[in-house]
C-alpha positions in Angstrom: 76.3 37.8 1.8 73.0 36.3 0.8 73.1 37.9 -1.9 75.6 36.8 -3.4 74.6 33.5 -2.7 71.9 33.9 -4.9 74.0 34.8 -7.9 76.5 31.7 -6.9 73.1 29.2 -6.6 71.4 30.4 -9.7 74.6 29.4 -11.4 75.1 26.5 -10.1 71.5 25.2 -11.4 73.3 25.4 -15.2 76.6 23.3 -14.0 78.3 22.6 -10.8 81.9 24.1 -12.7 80.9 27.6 -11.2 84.2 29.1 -9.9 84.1 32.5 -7.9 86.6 34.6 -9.1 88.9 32.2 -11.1 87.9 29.1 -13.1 86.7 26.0 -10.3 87.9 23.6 -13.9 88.8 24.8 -17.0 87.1 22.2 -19.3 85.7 22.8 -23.1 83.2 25.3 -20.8 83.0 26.6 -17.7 81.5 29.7 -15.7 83.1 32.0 -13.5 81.5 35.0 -11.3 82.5 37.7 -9.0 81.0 40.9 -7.4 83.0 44.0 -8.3 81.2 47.0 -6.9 78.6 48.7 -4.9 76.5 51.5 -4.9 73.8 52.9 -3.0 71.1 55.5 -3.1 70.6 58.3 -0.6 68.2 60.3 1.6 68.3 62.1 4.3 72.1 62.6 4.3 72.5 58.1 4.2 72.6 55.9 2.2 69.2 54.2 1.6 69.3 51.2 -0.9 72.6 49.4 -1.3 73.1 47.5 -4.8 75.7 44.9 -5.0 77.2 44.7 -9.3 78.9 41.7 -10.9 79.6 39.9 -13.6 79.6 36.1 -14.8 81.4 35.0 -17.6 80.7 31.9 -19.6 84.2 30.2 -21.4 82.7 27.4 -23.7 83.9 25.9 -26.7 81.0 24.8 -28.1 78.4 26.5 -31.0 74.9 27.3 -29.5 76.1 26.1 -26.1 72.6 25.6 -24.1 74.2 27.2 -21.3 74.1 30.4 -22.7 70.4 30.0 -22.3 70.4 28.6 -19.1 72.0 30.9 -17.2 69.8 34.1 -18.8 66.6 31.5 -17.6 68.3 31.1 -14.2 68.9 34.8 -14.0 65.2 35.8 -14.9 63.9 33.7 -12.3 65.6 36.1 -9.6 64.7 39.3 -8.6 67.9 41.0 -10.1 68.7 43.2 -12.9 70.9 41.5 -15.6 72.1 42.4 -19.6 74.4 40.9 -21.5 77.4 42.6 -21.6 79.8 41.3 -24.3 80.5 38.3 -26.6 84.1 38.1 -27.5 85.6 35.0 -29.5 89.6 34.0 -27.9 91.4 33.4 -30.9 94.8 32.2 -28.3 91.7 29.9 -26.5 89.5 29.1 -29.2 87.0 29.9 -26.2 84.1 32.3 -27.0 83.4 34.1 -23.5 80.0 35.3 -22.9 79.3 38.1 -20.4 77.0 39.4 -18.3 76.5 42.3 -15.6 73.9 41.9 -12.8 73.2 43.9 -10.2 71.0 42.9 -6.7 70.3 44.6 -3.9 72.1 44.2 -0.6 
């Protein structure tokens, strides 16, 4: 889906370690992204605008980690709606994961 490729292409503008799904490397930081839904609005008894949601994650072991940055500049420069979502330190990982939800239209 184009886009989806979008998503994937933004991300890869902040590192080429973008996995879909499941980590590409697990390194000190790394980002990972996957669709998980769709919905769409409706009109005249069909479905009129179709919007694709996701998520990226960002895995880093690092304090201030310019990525973090990066990918909310990389996700302004599209025409999609974005928010962070959560920030959750891994005490097992000593990763803090950083995560977003987007959402662009099919």
């Amino acid at each position: 889906m184009q886009c989806l490729d979008m998503i994937r292409d933004a991300l890869l503008t902040v590192t080429d370690n973008v996995g879909h799904y499941e980590a590409f490397k697990k390194t000190d930081r790394y980002i990972v992204w996957a669709e998980d839904g769709e919905y769409s609005g409706h009109g005249d008894n069909k479905p009129t605008t179709r919007v694709m949601t996701g998520t990226t994650h960002l895995f880093t072991k690092m304090d201030n980690d310019p990525f973090f940055d990066a990918i909310e500049n990389a996700f302004s420069g599209l025409d999609i709606a974005w928010g962070l979502n959560s920030i959750q330190y891994e005490d097992t990982t000593g990763y803090t994961h950083y995560e977003w939800t987007w959402e662009v239209v099919r």
